[in-house]
CHARMM-style PDB file with segment names, atoms N, HN, CA, C and O in Angstrom:
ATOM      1  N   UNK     1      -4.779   7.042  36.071  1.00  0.00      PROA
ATOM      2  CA  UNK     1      -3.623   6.579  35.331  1.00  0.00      PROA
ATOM      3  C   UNK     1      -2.761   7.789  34.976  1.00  0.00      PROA
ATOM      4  O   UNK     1      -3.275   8.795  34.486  1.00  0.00      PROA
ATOM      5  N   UNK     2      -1.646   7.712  35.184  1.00  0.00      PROA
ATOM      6  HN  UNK     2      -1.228   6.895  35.582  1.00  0.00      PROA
ATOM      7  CA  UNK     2      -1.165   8.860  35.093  1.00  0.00      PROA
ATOM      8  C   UNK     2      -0.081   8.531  33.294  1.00  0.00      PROA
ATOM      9  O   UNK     2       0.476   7.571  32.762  1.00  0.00      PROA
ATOM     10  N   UNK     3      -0.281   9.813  33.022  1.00  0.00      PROA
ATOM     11  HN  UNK     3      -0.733  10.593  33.454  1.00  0.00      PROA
ATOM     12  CA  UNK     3       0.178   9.572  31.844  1.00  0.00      PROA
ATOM     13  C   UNK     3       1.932  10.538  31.539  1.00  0.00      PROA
ATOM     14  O   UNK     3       2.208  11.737  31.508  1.00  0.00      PROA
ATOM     15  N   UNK     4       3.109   8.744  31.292  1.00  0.00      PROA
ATOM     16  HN  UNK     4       2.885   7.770  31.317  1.00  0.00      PROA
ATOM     17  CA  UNK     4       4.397   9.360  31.001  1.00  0.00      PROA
ATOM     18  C   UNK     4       5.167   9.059  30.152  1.00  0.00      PROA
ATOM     19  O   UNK     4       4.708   8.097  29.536  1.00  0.00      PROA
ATOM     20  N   UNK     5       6.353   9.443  29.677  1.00  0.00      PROA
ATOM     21  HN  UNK     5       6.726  10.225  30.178  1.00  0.00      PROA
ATOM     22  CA  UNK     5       6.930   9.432  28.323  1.00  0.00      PROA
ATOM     23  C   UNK     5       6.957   7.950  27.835  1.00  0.00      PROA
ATOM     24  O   UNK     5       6.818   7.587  26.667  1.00  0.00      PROA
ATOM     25  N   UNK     6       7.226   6.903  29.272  1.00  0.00      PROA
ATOM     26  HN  UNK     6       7.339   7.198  30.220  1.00  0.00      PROA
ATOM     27  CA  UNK     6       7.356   5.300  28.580  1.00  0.00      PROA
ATOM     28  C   UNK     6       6.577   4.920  28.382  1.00  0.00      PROA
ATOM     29  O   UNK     6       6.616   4.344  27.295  1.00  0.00      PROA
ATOM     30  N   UNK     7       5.311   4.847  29.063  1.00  0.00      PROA
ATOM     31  HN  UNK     7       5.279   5.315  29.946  1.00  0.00      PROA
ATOM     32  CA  UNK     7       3.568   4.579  28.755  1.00  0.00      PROA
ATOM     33  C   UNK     7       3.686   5.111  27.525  1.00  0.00      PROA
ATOM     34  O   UNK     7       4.211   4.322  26.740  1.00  0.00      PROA
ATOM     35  N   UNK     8       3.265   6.614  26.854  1.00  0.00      PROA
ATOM     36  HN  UNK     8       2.838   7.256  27.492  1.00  0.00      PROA
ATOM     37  CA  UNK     8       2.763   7.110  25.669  1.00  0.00      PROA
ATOM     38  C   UNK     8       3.719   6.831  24.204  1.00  0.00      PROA
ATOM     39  O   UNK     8       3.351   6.884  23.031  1.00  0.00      PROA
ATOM     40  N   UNK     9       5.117   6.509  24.800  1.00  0.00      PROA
ATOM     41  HN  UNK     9       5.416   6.466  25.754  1.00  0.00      PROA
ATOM     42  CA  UNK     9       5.816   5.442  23.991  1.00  0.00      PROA
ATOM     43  C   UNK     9       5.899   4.283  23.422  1.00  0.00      PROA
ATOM     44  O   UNK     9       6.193   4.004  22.259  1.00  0.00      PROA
ATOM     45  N   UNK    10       5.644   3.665  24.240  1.00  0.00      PROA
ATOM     46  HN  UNK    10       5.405   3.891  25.184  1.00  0.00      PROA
ATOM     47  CA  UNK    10       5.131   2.270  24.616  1.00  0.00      PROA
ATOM     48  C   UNK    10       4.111   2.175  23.574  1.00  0.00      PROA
ATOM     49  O   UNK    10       4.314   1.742  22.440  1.00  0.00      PROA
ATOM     50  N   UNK    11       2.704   2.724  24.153  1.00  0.00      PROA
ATOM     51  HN  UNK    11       2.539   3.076  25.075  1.00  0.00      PROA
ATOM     52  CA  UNK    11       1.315   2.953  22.682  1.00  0.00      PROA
ATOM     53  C   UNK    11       1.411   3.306  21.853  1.00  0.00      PROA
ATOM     54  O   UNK    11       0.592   2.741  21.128  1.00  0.00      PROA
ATOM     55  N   UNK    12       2.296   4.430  20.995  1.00  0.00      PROA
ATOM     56  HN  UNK    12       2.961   4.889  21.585  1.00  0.00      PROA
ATOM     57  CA  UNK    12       2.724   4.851  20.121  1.00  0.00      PROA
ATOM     58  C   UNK    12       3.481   3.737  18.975  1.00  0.00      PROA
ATOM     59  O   UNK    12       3.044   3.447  17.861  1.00  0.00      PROA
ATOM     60  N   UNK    13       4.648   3.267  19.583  1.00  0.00      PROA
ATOM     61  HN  UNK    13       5.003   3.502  20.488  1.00  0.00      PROA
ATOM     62  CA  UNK    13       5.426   2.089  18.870  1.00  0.00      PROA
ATOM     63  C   UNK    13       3.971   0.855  18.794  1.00  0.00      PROA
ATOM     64  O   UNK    13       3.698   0.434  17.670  1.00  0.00      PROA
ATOM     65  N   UNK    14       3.259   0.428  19.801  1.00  0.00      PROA
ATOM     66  HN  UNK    14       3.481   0.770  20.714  1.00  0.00      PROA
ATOM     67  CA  UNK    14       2.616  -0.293  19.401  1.00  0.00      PROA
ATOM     68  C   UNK    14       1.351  -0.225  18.436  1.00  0.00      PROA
ATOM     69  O   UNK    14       1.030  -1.271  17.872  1.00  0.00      PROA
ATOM     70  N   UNK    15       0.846   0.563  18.280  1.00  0.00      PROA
ATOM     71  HN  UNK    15       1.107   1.412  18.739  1.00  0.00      PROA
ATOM     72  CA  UNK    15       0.178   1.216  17.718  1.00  0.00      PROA
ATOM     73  C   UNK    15       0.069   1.537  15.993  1.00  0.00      PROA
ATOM     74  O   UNK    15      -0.696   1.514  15.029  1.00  0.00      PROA
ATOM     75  N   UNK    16       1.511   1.856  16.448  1.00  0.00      PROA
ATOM     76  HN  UNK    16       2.133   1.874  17.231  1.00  0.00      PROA
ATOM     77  CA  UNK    16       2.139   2.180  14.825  1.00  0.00      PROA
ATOM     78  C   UNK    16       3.227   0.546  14.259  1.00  0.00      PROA
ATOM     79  O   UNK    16       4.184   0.518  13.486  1.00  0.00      PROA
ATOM     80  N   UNK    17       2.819  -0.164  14.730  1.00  0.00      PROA
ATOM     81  HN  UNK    17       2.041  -0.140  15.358  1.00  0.00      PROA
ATOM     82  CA  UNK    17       3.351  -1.523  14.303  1.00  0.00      PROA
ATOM     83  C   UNK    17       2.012  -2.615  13.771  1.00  0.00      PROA
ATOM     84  O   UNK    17       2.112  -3.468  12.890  1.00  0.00      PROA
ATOM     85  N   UNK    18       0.981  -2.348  14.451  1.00  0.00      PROA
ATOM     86  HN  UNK    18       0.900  -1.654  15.167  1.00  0.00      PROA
ATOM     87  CA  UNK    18      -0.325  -2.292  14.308  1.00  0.00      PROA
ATOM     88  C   UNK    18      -0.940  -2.403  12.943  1.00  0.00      PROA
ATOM     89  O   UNK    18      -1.432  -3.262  12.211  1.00  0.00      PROA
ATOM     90  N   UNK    19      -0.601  -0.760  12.959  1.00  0.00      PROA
ATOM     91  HN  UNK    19      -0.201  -0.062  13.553  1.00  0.00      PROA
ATOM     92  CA  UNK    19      -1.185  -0.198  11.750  1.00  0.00      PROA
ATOM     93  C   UNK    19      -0.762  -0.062  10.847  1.00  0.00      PROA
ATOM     94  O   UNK    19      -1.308   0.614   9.975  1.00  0.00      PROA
ATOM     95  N   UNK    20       0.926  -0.929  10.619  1.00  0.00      PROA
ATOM     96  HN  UNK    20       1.369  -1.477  11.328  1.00  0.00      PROA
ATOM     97  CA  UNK    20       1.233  -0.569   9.568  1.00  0.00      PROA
ATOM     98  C   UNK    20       1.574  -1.669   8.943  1.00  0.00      PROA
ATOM     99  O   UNK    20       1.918  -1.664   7.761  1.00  0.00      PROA
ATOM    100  N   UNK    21       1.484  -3.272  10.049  1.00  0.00      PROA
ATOM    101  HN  UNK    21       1.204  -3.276  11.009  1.00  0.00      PROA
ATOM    102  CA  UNK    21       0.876  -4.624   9.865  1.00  0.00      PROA
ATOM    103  C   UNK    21      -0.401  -4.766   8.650  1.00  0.00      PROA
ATOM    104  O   UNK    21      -0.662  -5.276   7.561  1.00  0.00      PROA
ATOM    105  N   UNK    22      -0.805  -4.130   9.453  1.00  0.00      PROA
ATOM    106  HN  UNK    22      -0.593  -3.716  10.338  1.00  0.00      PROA
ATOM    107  CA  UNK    22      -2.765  -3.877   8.896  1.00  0.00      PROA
ATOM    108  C   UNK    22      -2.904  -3.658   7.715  1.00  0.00      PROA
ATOM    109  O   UNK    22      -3.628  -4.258   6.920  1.00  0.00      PROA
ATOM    110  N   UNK    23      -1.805  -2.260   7.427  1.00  0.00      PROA
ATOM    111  HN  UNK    23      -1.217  -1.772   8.073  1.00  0.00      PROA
ATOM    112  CA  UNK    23      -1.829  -1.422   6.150  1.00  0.00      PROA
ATOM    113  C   UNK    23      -0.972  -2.510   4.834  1.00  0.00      PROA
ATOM    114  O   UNK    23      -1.205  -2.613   3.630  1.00  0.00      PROA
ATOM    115  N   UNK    24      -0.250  -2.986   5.450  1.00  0.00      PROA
ATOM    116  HN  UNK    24      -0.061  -2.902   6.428  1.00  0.00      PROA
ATOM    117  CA  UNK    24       0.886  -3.823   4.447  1.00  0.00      PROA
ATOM    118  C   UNK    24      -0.255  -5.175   3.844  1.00  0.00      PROA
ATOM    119  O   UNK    24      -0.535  -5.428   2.673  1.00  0.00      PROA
ATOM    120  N   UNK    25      -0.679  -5.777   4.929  1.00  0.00      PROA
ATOM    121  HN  UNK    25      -0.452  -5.571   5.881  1.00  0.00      PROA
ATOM    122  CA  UNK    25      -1.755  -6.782   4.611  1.00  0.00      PROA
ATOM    123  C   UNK    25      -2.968  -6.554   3.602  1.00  0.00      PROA
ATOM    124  O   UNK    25      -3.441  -7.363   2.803  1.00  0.00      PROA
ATOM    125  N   UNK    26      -3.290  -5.432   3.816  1.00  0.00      PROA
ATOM    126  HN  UNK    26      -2.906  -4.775   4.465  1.00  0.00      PROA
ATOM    127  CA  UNK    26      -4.290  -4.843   3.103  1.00  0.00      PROA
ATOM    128  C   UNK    26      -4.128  -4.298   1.797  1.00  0.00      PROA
ATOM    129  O   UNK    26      -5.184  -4.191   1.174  1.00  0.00      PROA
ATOM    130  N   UNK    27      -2.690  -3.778   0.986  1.00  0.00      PROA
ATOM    131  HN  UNK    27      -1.832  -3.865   1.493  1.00  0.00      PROA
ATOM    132  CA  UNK    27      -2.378  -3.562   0.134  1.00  0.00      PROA
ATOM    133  C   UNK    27      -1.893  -5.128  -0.115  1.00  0.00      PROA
ATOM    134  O   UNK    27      -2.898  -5.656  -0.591  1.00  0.00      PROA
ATOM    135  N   UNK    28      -1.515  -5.492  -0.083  1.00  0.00      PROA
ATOM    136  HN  UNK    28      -0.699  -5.063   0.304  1.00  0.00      PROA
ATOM    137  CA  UNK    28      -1.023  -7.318  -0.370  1.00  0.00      PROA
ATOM    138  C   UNK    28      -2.210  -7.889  -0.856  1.00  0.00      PROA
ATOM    139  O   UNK    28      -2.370  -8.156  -2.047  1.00  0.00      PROA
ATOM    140  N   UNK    29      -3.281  -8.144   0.261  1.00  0.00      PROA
ATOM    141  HN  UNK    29      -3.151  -7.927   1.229  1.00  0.00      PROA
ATOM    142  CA  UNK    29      -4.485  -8.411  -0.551  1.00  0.00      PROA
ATOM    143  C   UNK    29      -5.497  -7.607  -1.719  1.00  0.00      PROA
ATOM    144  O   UNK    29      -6.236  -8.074  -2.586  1.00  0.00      PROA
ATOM    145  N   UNK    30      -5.310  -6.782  -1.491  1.00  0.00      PROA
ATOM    146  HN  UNK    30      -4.710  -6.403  -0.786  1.00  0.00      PROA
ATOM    147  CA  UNK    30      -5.439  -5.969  -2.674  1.00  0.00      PROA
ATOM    148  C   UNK    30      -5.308  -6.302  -4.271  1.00  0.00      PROA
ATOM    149  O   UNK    30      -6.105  -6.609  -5.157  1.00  0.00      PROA
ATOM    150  N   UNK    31      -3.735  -6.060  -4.181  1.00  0.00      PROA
ATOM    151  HN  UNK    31      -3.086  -5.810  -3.461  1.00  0.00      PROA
ATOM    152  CA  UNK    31      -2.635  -6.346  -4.890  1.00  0.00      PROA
ATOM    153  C   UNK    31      -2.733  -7.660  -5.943  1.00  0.00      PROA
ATOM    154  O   UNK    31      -2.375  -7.726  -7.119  1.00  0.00      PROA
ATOM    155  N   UNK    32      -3.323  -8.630  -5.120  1.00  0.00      PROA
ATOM    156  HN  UNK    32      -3.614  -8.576  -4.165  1.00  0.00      PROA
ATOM    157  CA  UNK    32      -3.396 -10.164  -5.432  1.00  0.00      PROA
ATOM    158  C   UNK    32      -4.602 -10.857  -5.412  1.00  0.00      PROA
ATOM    159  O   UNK    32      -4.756 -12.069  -5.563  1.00  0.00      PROA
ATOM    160  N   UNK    33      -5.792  -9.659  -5.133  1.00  0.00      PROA
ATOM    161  HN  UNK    33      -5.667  -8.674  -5.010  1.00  0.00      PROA
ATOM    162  CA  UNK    33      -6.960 -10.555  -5.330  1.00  0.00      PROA
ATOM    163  C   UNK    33      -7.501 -10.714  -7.009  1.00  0.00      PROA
ATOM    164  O   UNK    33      -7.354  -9.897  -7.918  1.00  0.00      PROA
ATOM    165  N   UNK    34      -8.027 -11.779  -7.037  1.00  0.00      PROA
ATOM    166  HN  UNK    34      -8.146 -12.442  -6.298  1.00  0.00      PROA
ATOM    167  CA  UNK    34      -8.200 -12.066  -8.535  1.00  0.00      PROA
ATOM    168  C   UNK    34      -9.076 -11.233  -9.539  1.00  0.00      PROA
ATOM    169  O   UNK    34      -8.716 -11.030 -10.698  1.00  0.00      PROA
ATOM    170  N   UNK    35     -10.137 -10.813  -9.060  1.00  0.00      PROA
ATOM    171  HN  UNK    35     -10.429 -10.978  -8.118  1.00  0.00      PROA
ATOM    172  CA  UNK    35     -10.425 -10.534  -9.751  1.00  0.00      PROA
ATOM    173  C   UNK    35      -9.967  -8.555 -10.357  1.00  0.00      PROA
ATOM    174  O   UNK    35     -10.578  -7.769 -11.081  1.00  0.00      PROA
ATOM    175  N   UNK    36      -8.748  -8.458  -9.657  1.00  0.00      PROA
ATOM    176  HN  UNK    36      -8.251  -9.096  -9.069  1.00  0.00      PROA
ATOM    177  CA  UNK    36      -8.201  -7.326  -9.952  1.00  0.00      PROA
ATOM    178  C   UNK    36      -7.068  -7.468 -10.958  1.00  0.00      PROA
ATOM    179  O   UNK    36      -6.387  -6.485 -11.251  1.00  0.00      PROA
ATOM    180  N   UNK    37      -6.802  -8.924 -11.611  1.00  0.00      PROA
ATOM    181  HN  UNK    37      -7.356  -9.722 -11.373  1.00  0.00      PROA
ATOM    182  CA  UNK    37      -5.477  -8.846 -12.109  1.00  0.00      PROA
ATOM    183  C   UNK    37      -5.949  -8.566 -13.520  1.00  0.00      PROA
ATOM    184  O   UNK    37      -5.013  -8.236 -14.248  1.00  0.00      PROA
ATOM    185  N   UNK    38      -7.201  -8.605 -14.153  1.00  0.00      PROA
ATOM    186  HN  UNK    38      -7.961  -8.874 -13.561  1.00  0.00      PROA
ATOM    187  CA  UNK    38      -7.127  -7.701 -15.151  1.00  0.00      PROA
ATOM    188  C   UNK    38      -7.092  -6.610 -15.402  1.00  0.00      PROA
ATOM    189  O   UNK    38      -6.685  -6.151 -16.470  1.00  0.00      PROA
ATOM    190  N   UNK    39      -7.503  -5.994 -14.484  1.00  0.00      PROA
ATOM    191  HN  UNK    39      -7.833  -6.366 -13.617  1.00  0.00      PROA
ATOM    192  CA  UNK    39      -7.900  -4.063 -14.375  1.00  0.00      PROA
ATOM    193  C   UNK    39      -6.043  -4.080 -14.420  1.00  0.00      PROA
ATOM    194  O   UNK    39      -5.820  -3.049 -15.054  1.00  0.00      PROA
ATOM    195  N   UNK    40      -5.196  -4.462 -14.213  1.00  0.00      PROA
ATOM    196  HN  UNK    40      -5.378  -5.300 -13.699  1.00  0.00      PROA
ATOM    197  CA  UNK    40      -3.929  -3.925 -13.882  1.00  0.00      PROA
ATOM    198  C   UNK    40      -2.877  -4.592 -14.885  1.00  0.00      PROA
ATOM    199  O   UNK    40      -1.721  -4.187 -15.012  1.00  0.00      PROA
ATOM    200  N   UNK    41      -3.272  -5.360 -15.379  1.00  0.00      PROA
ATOM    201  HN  UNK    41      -4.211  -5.689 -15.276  1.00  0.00      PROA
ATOM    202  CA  UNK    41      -2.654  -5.965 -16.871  1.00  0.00      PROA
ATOM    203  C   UNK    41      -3.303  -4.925 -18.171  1.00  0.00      PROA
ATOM    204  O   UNK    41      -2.808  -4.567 -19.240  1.00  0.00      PROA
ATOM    205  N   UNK    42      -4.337  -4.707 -17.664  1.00  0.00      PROA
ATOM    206  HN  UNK    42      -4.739  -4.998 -16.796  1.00  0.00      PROA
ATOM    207  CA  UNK    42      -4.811  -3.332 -18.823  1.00  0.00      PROA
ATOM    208  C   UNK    42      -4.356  -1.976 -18.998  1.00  0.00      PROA
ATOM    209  O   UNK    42      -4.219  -1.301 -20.018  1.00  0.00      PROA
ATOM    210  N   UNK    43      -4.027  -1.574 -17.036  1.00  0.00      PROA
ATOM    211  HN  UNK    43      -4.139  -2.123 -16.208  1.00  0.00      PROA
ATOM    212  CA  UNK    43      -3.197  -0.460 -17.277  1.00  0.00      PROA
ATOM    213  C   UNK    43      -1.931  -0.401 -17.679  1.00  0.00      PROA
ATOM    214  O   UNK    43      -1.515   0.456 -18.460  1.00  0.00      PROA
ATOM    215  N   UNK    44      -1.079  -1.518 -17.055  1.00  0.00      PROA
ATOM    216  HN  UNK    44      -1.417  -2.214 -16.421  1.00  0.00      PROA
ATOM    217  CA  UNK    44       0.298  -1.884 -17.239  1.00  0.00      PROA
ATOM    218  C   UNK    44       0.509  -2.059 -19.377  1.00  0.00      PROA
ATOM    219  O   UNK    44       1.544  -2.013 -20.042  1.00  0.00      PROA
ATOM    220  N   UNK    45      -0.625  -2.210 -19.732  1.00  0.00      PROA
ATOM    221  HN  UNK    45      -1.465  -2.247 -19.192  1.00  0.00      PROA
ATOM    222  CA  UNK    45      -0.245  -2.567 -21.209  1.00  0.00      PROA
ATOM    223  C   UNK    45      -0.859  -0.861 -21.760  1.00  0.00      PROA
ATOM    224  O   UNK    45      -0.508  -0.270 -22.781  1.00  0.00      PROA
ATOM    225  N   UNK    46      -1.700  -0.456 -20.867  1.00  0.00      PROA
ATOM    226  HN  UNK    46      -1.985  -0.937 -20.038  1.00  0.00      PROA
ATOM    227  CA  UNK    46      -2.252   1.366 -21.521  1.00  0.00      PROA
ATOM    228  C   UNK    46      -1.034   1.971 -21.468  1.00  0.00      PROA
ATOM    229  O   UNK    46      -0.924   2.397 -22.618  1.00  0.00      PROA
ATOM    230  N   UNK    47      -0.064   2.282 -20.891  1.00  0.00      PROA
ATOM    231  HN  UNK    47      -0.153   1.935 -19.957  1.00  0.00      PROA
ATOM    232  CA  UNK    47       1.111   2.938 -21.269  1.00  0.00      PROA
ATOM    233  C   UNK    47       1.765   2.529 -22.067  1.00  0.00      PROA
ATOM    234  O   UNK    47       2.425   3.519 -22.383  1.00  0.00      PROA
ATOM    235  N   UNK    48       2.194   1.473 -22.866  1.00  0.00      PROA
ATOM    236  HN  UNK    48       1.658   0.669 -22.610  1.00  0.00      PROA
ATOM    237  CA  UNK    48       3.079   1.603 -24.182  1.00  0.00      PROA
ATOM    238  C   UNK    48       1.837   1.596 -25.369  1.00  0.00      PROA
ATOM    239  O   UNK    48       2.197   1.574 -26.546  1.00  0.00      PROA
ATOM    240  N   UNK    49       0.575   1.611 -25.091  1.00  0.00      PROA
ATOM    241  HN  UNK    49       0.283   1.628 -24.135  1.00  0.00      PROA
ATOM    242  CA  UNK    49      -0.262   2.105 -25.724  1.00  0.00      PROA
ATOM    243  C   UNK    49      -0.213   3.106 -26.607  1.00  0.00      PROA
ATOM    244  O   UNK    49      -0.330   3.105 -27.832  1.00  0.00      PROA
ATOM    245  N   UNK    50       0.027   4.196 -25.620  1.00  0.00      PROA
ATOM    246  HN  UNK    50       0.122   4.197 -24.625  1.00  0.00      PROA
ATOM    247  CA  UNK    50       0.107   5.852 -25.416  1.00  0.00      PROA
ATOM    248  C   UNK    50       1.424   6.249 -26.712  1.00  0.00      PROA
ATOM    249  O   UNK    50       1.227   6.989 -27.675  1.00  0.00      PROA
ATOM    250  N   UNK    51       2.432   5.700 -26.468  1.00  0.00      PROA
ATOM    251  HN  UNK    51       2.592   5.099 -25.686  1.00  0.00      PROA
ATOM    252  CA  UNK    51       3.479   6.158 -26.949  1.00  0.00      PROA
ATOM    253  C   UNK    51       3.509   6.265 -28.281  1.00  0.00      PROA
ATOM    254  O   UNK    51       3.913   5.149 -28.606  1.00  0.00      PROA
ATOM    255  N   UNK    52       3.346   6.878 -29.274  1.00  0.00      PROA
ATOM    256  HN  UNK    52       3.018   7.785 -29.009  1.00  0.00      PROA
ATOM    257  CA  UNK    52       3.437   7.190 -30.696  1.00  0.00      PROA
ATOM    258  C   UNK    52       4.908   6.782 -31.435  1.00  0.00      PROA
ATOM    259  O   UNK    52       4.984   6.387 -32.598  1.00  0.00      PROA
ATOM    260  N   UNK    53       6.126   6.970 -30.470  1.00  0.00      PROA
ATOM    261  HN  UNK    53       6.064   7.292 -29.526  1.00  0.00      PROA
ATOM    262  CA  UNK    53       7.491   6.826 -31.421  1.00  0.00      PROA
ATOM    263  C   UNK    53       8.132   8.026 -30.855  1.00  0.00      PROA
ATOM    264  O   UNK    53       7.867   8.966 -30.106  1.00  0.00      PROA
ATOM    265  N   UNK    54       9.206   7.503 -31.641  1.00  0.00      PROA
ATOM    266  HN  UNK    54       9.421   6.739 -32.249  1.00  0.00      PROA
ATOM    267  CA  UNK    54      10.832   8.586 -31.011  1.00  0.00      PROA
ATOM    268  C   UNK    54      10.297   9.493 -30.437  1.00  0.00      PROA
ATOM    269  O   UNK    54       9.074   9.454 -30.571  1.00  0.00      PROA
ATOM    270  N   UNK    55      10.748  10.508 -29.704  1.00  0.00      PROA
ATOM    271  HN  UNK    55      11.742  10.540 -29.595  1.00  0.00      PROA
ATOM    272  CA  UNK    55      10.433  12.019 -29.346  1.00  0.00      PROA
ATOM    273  C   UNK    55      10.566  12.486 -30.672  1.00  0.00      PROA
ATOM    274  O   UNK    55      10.499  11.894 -31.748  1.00  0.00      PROA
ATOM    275  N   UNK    56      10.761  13.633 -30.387  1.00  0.00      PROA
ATOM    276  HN  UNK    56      10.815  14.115 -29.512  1.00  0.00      PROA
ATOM    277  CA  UNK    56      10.784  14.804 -31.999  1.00  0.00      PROA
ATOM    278  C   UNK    56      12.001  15.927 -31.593  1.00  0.00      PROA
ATOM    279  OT1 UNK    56      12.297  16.827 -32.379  1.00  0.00      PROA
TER     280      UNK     56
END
């Protein structure tokens, strides 16, 4: 097989459409599985936690 710019193009674009399918899906489910939506309602509420008042 000889290897040229439209072939290694070709795998490249597909490849990287692939994986970034994969990657999007995988943060999505992540994102939205249940039993994660408390860990992230806890952090989302730990930052105004933190805050004491005005600056100084």
């Amino acid at each position: 097989m000889e290897l040229t710019y439209e072939g290694t193009s070709a795998f490249a674009k597909s490849f990287g459409l692939i994986y970034l399918m994969v990657l999007s899906l995988g943060i999505t489910v992540y994102a939205f599985w249940p039993s994660l939506g408390k860990r992230f309602d806890r952090a989302a509420k730990s930052v105004l936690d933190d805050e004491e008042g005005p600056c100084r």
